[in-house]
N, C-alpha and C positions, 0 to 999 in steps of 0.2 A: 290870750296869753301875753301880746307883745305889751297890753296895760299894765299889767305887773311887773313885767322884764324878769329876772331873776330870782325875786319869787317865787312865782310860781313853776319854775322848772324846780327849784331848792324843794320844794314840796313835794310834788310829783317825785322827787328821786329818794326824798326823805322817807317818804310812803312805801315804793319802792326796797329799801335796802334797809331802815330803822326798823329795828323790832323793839323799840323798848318808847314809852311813852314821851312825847315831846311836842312843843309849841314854838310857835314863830310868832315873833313881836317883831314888826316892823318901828322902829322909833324914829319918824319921819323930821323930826327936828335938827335930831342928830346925825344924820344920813348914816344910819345902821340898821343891822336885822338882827336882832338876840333868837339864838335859838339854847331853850332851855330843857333839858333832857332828864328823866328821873329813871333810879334803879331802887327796887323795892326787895326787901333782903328777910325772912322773918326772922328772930331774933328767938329761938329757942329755947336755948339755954338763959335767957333771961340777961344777956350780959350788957352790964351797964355802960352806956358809952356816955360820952362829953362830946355836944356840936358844936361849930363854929362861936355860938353866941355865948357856950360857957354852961348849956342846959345839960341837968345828968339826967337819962330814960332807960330805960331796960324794955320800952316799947319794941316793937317791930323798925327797922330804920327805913326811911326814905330818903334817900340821898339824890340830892338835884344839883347839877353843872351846867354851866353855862357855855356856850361859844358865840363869839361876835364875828360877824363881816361888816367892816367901818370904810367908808372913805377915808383915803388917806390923808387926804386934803381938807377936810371940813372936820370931822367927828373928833369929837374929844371923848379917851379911851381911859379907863387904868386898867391896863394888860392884867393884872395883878386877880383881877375880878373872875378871869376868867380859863377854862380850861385850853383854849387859845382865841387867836382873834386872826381873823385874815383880810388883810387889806384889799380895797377894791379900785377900782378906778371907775367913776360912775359912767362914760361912754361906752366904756367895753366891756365892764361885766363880768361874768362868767362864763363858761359854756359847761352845756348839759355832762359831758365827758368830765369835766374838775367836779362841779358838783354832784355829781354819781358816786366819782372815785372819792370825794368829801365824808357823803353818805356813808359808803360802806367802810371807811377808815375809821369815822365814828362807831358804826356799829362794832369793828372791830374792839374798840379801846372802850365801848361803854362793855360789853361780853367780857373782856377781859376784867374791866374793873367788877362787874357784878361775881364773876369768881372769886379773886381777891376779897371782895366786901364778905363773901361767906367764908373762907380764910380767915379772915379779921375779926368775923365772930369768933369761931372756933376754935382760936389760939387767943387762949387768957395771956400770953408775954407779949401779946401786939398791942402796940400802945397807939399807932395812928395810920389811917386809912386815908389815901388820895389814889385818884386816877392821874395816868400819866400819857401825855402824848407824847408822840415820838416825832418830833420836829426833820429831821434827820432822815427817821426813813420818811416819812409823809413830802418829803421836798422829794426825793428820790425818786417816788412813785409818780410825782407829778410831770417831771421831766423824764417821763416815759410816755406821755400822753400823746394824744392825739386828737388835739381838737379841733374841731368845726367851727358850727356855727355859736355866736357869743351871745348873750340876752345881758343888757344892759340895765343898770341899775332902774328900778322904777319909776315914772312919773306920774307928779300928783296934782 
C-alpha cells in the first residue's frame, strides 16, 4: 500500500462507499488523480436533450463528472473542468478518514444528482441538468474529522 500512498487507500474507500461506476487516472506528470464517475438515467419518454458538445439524442443518457486531487504546488488545473478539485500537499497526503468521508460525500451528490437527472427527464420545462457540490457543508464535515494516520501522495 505505502507504494501507492493515497491511492490506494482513495480506492479501497471508493469501493467501499461508491455505488455508481468510476475510474482513477493517476496523471503522473501532472501530479494529480482524476477520478471520473458516471450516472446512467434511461430515457423513456424519448426526451431530446443537448450535451455539453452541442449533440441532440433522445438515447438513454450517460452523464460522466469528474473530480481532481492536484498538488498545489506543481499541477496545472482549470477548476472550471470539474465537479470539484482538492488540493494536496504531496508529503502528507490524505488520511483514510478524509477520503472515506470524500467517498461517501460523493456518493451522496452522485445519488442526489441521478435523482435529479430522472427529474430532468420527466419535466419537459427543465431546460438544464448539473450536479452540485456543496463546498460549504463538505468543509463542515471535514472539520469535524478526526484523523489519523496520513498516506502520502504516491511515488514513482
Amino acid at each position: 500500500m505505502a507504494k501507492f500512498g493515497f491511492l490506494s487507500v482513495l480506492e479501497e474507500e471508493m469501493d467501499k462507499h461508491f455505488t455508481f461506476d468510476y475510474a482513477i487516472d493517476w496523471n503522473k506528470k501532472n501530479h494529480a488523480v482524476e477520478v471520473t464517475f458516471i450516472l446512467e438515467a434511461q430515457n423513456q419518454s424519448a426526451v431530446e436533450t443537448v450535451d455539453d458538445q452541442g449533440e441532440v439524442s433522445s438515447e438513454d443518457i450517460v452523464f460522466e463528472d469528474y473530480v481532481l486531487f492536484y498538488n498545489q504546488a506543481k499541477s496545472k488545473v482549470d477548476h472550471d473542468d470539474y465537479l470539484v478539485t482538492v488540493p494536496f500537499d504531496a508529503k502528507k497526503g490524505f488520511s483514510r478518514e478524509f477520503l472515506a468521508y470524500f467517498a461517501e460525500t460523493l456518493n451522496d451528490v452522485a445519488t442526489k444528482g441521478l435523482d435529479d437527472l430522472m427529474d430532468f427527464l420527466a419535466d419537459e420545462n427543465a431546460t438544464d441538468f448539473a450536479l452540485e457540490w456543496d463546498a460549504e457543508s463538505f468543509e463542515k464535515g471535514k472539520a469535524e474529522l478526526k484523523e489519523t494516520e496520513f498516506f502520502a501522495y504516491p511515488r514513482y
